[in-house]
Structures are given as structure tokens and as C-alpha cells.
DOTITI-139019 format. One record per residue (C-alpha): x, y, z; residue in three letters; residue number from 1. Coordinates in steps of 0.1 Angstrom, whole numbers. Example, Ala and Ser with C-alpha at 12.3 -4.5 7.8 and 13.67 -1.06 7.14 Angstrom:
# residues 2
+-------+-------+-------+---------+-----+
!    c1 !    c2 !    c3 ! residuo ! num !
+-------+-------+-------+---------+-----+
!   123 !   -45 !    78 !     ALA !   1 !
!   137 !   -11 !    71 !     SER !   2 !
+-------+-------+-------+---------+-----+
***
This chain:
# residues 156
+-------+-------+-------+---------+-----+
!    c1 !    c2 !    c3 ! residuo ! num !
+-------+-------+-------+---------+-----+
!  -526 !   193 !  -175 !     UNK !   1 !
!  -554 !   180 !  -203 !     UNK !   2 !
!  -584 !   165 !  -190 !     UNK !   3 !
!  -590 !   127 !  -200 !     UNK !   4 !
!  -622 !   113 !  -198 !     UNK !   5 !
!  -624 !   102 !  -168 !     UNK !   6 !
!  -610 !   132 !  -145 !     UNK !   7 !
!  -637 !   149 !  -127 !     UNK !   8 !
!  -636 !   188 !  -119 !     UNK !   9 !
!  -620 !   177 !   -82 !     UNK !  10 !
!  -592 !   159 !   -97 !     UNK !  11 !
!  -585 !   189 !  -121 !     UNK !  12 !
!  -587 !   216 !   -87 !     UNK !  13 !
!  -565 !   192 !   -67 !     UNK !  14 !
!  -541 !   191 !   -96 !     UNK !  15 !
!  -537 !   228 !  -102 !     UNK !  16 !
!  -535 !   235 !   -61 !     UNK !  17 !
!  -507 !   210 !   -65 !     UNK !  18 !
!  -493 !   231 !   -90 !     UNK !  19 !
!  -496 !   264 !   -78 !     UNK !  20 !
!  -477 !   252 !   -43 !     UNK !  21 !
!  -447 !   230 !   -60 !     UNK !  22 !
!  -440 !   273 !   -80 !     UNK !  23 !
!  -445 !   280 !   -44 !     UNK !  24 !
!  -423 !   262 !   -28 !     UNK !  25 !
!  -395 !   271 !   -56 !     UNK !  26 !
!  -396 !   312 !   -48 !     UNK !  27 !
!  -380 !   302 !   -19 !     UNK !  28 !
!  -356 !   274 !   -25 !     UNK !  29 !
!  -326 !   283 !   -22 !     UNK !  30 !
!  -306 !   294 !   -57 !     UNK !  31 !
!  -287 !   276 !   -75 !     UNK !  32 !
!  -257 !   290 !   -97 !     UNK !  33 !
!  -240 !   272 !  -126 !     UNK !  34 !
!  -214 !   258 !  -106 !     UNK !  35 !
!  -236 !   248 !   -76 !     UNK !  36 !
!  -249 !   262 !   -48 !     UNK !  37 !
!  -243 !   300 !   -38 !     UNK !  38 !
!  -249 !   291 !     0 !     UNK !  39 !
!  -224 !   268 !    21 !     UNK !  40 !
!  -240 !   260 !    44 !     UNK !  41 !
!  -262 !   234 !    18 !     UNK !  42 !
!  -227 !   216 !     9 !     UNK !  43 !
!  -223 !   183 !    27 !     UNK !  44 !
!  -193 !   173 !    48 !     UNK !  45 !
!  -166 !   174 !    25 !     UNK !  46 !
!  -144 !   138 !    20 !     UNK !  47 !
!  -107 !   137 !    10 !     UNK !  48 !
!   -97 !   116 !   -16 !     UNK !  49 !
!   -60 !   101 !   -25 !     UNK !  50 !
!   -61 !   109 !   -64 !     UNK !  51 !
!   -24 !    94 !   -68 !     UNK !  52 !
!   -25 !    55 !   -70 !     UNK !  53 !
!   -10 !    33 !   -40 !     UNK !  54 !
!    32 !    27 !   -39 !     UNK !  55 !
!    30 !    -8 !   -40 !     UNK !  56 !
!    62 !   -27 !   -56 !     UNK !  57 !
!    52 !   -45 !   -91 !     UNK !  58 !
!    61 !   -77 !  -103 !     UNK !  59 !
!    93 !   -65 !  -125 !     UNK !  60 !
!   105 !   -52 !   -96 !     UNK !  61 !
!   100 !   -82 !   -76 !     UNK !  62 !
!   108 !  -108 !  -100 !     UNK !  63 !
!   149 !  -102 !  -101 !     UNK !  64 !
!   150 !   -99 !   -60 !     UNK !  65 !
!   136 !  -132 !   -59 !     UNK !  66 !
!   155 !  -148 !   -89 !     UNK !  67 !
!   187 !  -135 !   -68 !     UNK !  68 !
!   175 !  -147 !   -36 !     UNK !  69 !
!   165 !  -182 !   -47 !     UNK !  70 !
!   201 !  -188 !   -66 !     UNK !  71 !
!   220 !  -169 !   -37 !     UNK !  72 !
!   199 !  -195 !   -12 !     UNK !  73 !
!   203 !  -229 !   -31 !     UNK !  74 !
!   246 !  -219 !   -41 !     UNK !  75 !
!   248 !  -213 !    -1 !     UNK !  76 !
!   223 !  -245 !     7 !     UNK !  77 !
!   232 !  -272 !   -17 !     UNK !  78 !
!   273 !  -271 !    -7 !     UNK !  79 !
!   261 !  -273 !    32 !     UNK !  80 !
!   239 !  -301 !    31 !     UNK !  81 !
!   261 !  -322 !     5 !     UNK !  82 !
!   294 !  -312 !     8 !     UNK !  83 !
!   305 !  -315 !   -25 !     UNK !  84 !
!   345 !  -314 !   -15 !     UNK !  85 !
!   372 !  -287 !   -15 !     UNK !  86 !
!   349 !  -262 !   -33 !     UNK !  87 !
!   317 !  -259 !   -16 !     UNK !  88 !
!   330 !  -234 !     8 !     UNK !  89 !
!   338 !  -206 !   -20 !     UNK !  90 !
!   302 !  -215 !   -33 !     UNK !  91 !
!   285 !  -216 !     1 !     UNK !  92 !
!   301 !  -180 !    10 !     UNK !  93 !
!   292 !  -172 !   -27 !     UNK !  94 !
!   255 !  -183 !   -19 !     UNK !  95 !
!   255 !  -163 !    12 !     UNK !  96 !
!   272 !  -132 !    -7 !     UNK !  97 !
!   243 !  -129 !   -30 !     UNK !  98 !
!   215 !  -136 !    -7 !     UNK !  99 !
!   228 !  -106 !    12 !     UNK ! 100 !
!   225 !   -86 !   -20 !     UNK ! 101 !
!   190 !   -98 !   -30 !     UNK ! 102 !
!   176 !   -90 !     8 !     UNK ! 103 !
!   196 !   -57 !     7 !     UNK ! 104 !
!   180 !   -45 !   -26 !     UNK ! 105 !
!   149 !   -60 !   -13 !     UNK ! 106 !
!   148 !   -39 !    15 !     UNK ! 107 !
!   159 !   -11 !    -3 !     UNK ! 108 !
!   129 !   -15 !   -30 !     UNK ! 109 !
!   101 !   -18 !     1 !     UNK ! 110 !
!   117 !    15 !    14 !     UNK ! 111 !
!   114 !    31 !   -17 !     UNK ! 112 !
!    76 !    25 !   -19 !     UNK ! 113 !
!    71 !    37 !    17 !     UNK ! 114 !
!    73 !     7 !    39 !     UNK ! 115 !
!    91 !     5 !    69 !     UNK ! 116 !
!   107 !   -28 !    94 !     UNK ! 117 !
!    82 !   -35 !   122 !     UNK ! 118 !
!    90 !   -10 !   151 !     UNK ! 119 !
!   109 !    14 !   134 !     UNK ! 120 !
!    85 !    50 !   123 !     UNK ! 121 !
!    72 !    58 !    85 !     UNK ! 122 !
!    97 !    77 !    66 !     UNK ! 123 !
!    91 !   113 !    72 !     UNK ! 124 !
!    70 !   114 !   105 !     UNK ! 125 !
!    96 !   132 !   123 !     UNK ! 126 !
!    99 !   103 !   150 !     UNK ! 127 !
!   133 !    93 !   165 !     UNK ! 128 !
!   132 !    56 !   161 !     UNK ! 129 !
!   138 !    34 !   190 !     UNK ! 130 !
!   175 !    23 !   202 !     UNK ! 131 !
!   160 !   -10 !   213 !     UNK ! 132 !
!   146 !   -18 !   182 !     UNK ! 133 !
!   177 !   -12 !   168 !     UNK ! 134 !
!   200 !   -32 !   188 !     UNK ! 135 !
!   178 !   -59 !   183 !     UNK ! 136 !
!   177 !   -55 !   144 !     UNK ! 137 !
!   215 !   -53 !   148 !     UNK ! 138 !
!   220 !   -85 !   171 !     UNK ! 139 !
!   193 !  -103 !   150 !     UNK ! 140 !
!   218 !   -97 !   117 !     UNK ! 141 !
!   249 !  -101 !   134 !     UNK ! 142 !
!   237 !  -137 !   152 !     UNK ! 143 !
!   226 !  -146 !   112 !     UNK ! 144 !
!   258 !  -139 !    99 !     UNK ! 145 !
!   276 !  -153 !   124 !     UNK ! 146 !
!   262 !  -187 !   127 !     UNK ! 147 !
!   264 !  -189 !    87 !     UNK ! 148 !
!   303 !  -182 !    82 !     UNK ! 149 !
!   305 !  -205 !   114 !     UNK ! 150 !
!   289 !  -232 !    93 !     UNK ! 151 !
!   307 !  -224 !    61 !     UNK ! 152 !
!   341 !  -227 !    79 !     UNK ! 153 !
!   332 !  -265 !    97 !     UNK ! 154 !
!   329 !  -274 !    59 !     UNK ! 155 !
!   370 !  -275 !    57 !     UNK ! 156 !
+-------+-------+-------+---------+-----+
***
């Protein structure tokens, strides 16, 4: 430390004391070694990361689901609400055919990226899903597709 013109001999003492008890205090800190410290007990609770990115589904794999879904819907809508004669039944069933296979590969993409139905466990958990959640999946469907060919076949 240089002396400027206006330290006096205190400020100088005070200045080396400080000095001589920061060398001090670093004899006993504890060591470090290049790749940190020696002693474990100084390392902070640790915290997992997830280094791979998020399965989420992206837009090109959305985008042909819905492009199926919306022409499977509006072949099966259009024929219902306009009866547009002798063919709209083939269409309508048509419609209904390839909204089945739009939700089908829809579902199929969601359970490729980890995501499960609403009551049923994550893939791999080792849980037995529940029968009643089932059944009602099942009767859910089965009610769908039965009040649609119902409809289709009042249009003859």
C-alpha cells in the first residue's frame, strides 16, 4: 500500500493490521483443488437437472391430424345437416371413417410423447390401470359410434 498525501501513520497501521489478518484468515481456509473443493462437506445441496428437452408433439406432427380431422368432420357433417340425396350416406360414413383415423393417430402421437387419457397411469409406472376407467372409456366410444351410424342410416 503507497502512502498518498493525506494518510496519516494510523491509517497506514490500520491498513497493514488489516493485511496481516485477511493472510491470517487464509492459513486456515479451507483448500481448494483445481476442480473445487477437497472437502464435501462445503458443497451445497445438490439439484437435479433434466438435460434432454421436453416430448412435447411439434407442429408437423400436428398439422396432418388436424387436416384429417377437419376433412373427416365436415365429409361426415355437411351430408347430415343437408342431405344431399342418395349419396350422402357413403360420404357421411366416409367422414366418420376418417375422423376415426385422425383421432386414432392422434392418440397414438400423444402416447408416443408420454401422455396419457385422464385416469388411466403414465406409461411405465408399473400401475394396473383401473377397470372402471375403462369401461367408461369403452361405453363412452361405443355410445359415439353408435349414435353416429344411427344417424347415418335415418339419412336413407
Amino acid at each position: 500500500m503507497e502512502a498518498g498525501p493525506r494518510d496519516t501513520e494510523q491509517e497506514r497501521r490500520d491498513a497493514a493490521d488489516r493485511d496481516a489478518a485477511d493472510r491470517d484468515a487464509a492459513d486456515y481456509a479451507p483448500r481448494l483443488s483445481p476442480d473445487g473443493p477437497d472437502d464435501q462437506d462445503t458443497i451445497a445441496d445438490e439439484v437435479e437437472v433434466e438435460l434432454r428437452p421436453q416430448r412435447r408433439l411439434r407442429i408437423w406432427q400436428l398439422a396432418p391430424i388436424v387436416a384429417l380431422a377437419a376433412v373427416g368432420s365436415l365429409m361426415f357433417a355437411f351430408p347430415l345437416a343437408f342431405g344431399t340425396g342418395d349419396g350422402g350416406a357413403v360420404v357421411a360414413m366416409l367422414g366418420l371413417l376418417i375422423s376415426c383415423c385422425a383421432a386414432g393417430w392422434g392418440v397414438m402421437a400423444a402416447r408416443r410423447v408420454g401422455h396419457t387419457w385422464p385416469g388411466l397411469p403414465a406409461r411405465g409406472s408399473g400401475e394396473r390401470p383401473d377397470w372402471r376407467v375403462i369401461a367408461l372409456y369403452v361405453g363412452v366410444g361405443a355410445m359415439i359410434v353408435a349414435l353416429a351410424v344411427w344417424r347415418v342410416a335415418r339419412l336413407r
